[in-house]
Short mmCIF file of the C-alpha atoms (twelve columns), coordinates in Angstrom:
data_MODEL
# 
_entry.id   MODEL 
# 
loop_
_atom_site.group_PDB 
_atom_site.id 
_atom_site.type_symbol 
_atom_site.label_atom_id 
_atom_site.label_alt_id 
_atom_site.label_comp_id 
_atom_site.label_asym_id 
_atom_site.label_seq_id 
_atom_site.Cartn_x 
_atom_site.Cartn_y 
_atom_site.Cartn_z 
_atom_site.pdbx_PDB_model_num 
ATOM 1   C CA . UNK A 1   -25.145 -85.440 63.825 1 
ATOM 2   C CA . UNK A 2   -28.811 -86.681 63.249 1 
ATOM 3   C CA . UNK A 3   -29.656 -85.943 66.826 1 
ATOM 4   C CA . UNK A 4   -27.944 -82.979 67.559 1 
ATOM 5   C CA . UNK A 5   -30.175 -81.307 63.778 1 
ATOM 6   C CA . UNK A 6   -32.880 -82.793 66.006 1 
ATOM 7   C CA . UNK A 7   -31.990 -81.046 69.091 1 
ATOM 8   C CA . UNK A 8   -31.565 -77.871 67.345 1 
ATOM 9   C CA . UNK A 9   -35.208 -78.441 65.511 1 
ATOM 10  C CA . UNK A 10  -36.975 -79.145 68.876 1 
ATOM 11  C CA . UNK A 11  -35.292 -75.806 70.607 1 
ATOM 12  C CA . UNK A 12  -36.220 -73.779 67.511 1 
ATOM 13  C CA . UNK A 13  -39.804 -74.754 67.778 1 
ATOM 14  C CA . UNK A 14  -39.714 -74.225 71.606 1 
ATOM 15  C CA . UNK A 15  -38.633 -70.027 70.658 1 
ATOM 16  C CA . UNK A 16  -41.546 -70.471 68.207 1 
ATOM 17  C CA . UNK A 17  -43.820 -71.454 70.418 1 
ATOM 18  C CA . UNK A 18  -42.612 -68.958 73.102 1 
ATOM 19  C CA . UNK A 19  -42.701 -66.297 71.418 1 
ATOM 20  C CA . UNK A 20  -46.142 -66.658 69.860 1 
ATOM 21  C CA . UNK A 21  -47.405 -66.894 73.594 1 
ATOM 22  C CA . UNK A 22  -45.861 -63.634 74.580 1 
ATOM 23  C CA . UNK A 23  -47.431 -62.395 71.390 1 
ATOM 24  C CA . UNK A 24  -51.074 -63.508 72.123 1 
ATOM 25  C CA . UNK A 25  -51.028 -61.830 75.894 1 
ATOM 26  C CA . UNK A 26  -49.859 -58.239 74.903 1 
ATOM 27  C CA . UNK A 27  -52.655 -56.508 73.768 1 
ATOM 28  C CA . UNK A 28  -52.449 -54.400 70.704 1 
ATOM 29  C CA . UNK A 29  -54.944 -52.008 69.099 1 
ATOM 30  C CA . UNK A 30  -56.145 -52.562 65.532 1 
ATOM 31  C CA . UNK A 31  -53.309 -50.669 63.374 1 
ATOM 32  C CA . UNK A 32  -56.167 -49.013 61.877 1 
ATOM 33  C CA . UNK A 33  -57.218 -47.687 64.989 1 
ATOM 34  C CA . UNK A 34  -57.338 -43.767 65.289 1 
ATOM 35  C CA . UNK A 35  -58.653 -41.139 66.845 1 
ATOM 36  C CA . UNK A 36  -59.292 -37.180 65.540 1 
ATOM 37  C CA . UNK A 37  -60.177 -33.939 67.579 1 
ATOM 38  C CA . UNK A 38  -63.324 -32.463 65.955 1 
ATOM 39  C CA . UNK A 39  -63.951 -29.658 68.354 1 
ATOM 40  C CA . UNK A 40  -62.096 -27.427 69.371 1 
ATOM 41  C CA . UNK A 41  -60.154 -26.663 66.574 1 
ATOM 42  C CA . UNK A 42  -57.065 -25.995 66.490 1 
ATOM 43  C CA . UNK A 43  -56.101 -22.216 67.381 1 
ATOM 44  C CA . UNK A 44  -60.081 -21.728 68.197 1 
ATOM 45  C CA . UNK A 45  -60.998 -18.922 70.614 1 
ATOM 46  C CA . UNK A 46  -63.286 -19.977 72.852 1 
ATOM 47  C CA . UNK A 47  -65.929 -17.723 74.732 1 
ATOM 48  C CA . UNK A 48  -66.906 -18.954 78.550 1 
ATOM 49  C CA . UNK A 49  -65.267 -21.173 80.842 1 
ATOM 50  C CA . UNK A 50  -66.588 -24.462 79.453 1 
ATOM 51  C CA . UNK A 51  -64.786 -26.324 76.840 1 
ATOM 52  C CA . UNK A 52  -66.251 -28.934 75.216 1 
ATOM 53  C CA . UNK A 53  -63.803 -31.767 73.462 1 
ATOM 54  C CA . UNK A 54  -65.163 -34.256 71.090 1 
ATOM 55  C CA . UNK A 55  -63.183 -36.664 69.182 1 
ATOM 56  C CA . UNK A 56  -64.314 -39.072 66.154 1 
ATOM 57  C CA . UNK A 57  -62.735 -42.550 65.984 1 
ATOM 58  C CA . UNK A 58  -62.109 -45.149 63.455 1 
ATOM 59  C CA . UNK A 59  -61.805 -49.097 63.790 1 
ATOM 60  C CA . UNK A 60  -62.719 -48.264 67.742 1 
ATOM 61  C CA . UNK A 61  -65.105 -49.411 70.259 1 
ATOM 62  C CA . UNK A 62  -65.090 -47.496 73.874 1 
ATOM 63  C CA . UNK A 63  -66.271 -49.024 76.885 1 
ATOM 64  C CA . UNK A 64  -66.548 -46.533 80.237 1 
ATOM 65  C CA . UNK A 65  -63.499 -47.827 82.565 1 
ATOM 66  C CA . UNK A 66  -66.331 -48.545 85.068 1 
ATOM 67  C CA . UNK A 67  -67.721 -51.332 83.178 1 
ATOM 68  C CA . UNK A 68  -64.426 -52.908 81.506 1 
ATOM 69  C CA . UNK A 69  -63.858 -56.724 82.272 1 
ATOM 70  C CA . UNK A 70  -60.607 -57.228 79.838 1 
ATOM 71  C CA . UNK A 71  -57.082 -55.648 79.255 1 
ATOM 72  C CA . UNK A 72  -58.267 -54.684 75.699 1 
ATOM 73  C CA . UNK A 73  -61.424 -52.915 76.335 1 
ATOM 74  C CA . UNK A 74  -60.277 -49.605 75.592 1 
ATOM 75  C CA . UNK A 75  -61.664 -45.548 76.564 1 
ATOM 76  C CA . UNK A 76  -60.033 -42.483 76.275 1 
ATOM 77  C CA . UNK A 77  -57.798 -40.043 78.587 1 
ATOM 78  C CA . UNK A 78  -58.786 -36.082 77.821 1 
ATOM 79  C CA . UNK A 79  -55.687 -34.368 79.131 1 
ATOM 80  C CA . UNK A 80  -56.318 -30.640 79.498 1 
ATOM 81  C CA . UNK A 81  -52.962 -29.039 80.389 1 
ATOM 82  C CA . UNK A 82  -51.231 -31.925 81.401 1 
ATOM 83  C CA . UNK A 83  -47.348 -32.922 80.527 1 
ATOM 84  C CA . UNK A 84  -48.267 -36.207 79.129 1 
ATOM 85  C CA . UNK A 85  -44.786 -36.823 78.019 1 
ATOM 86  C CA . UNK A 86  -43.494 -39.259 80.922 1 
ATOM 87  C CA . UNK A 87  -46.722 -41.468 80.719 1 
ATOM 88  C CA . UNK A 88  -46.209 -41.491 76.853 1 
ATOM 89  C CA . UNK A 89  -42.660 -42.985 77.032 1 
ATOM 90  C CA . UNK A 90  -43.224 -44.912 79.751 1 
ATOM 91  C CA . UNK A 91  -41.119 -43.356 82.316 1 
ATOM 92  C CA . UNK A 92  -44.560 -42.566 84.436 1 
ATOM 93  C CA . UNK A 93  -46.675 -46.223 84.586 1 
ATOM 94  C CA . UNK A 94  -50.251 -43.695 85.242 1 
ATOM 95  C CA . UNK A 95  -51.275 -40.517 84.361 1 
ATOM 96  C CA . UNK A 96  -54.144 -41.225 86.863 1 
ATOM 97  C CA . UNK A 97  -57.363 -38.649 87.188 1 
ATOM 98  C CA . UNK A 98  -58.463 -35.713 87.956 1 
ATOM 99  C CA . UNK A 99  -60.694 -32.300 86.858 1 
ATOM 100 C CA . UNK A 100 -57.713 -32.179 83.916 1 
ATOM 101 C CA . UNK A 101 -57.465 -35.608 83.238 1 
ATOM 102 C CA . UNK A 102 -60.782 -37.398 82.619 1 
ATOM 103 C CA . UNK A 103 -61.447 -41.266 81.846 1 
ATOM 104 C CA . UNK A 104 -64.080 -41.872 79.289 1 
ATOM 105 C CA . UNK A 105 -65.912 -44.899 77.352 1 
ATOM 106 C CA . UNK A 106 -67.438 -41.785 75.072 1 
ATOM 107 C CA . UNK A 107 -66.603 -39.423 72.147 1 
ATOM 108 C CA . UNK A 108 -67.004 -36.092 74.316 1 
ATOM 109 C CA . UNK A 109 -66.443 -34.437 77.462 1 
ATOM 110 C CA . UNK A 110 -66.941 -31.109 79.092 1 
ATOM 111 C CA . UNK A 111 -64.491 -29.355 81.517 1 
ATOM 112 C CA . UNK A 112 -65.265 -26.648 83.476 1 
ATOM 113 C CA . UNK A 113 -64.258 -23.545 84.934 1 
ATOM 114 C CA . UNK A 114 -61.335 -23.001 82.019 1 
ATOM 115 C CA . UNK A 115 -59.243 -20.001 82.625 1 
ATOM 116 C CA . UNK A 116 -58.950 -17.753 80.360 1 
ATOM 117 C CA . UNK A 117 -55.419 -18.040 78.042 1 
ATOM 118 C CA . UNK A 118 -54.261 -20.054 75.738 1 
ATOM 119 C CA . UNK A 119 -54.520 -24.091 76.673 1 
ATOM 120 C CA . UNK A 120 -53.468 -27.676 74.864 1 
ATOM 121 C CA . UNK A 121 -55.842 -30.646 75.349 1 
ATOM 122 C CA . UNK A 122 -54.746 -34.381 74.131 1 
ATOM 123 C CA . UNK A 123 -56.950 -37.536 73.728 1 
ATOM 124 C CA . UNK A 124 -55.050 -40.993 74.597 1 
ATOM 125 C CA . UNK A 125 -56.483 -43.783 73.898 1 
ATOM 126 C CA . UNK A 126 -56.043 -46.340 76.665 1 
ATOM 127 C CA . UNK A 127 -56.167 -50.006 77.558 1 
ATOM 128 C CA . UNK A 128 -58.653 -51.006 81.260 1 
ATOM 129 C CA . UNK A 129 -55.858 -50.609 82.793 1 
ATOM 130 C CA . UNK A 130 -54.903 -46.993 82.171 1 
ATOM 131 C CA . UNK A 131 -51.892 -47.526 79.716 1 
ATOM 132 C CA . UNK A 132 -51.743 -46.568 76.161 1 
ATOM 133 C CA . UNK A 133 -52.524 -48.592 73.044 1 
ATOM 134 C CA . UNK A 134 -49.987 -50.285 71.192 1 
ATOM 135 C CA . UNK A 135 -48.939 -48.471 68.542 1 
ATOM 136 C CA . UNK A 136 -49.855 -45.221 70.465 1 
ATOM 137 C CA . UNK A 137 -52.689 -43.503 69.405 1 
ATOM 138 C CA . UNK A 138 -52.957 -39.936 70.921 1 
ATOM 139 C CA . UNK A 139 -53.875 -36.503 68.943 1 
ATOM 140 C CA . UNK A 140 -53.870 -32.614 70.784 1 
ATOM 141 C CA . UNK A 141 -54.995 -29.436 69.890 1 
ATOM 142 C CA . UNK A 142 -54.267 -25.825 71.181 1 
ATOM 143 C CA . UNK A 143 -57.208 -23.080 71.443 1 
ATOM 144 C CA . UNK A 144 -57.645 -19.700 73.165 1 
ATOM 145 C CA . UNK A 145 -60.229 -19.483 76.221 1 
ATOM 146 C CA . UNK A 146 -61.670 -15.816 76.117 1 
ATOM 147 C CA . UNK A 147 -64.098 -14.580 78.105 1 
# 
């Protein structure tokens, strides 16, 4: 009886052990972590064909994908008019790049050569390797281009 309680110990500790392991290697973002849309507002009109998005974030520190050396350096995806759904819930592993979908290690970005109508842009916030921050932190906004 003595041994098997001892068995039982040593295989509890092993879980224990195991589990704090797969712990340490999956990355998480601070649960303070959070990012905000500060221009454009939401339901803005915007004159031209340039859009300018800037976010503000809190308990954050960007570095440009470029320069990244670990999974937990994080930067941000601008998504202008991009379903972002299947990369959200996992279904799609990338969203990957593009002129709507821009990787950056900074707080603002410009696209170009908007069309006018109404548009939605999101900010993801991202591990080096592209995928989103555990818990997810993502924010959009819709606005009007006019020219």
């Amino acid at each position: 009886m003595k041994q098997t309680a001892s068995i039982l110990m040593s295989a509890r500790l092993i879980c224990v052990v195991a589990f704090m392991a797969i712990v340490s290697i999956v990355p998480s973002a601070s649960s303070a972590a959070d990012i905000k849309i500060t221009s454009p507002a939401s339901g803005a009109t915007i004159k031209g064909s340039e859009v300018t998005v800037t976010v503000e974030l809190s308990d954050v520190t960007l570095v440009a994908p470029s320069k990244a050396t670990k999974k937990e350096e994080l930067h941000v995806i601008y998504a202008l008019d991009v379903d972002t759904k299947p990369f959200l819930d996992g279904t799609a592993p990338k969203l990957g790049s593009g002129a709507n979908r821009l990787h950056r290690g900074g707080t603002s970005v410009m696209f170009k050569d908007v069309a006018p109508g109404p548009h939605t842009v999101q900010v993801i916030l991202v591990y080096s390797d592209h995928t989103p921050v555990k818990p997810l932190v993502a924010r959009s906004v819709s606005f009007v281009v006019d020219r």
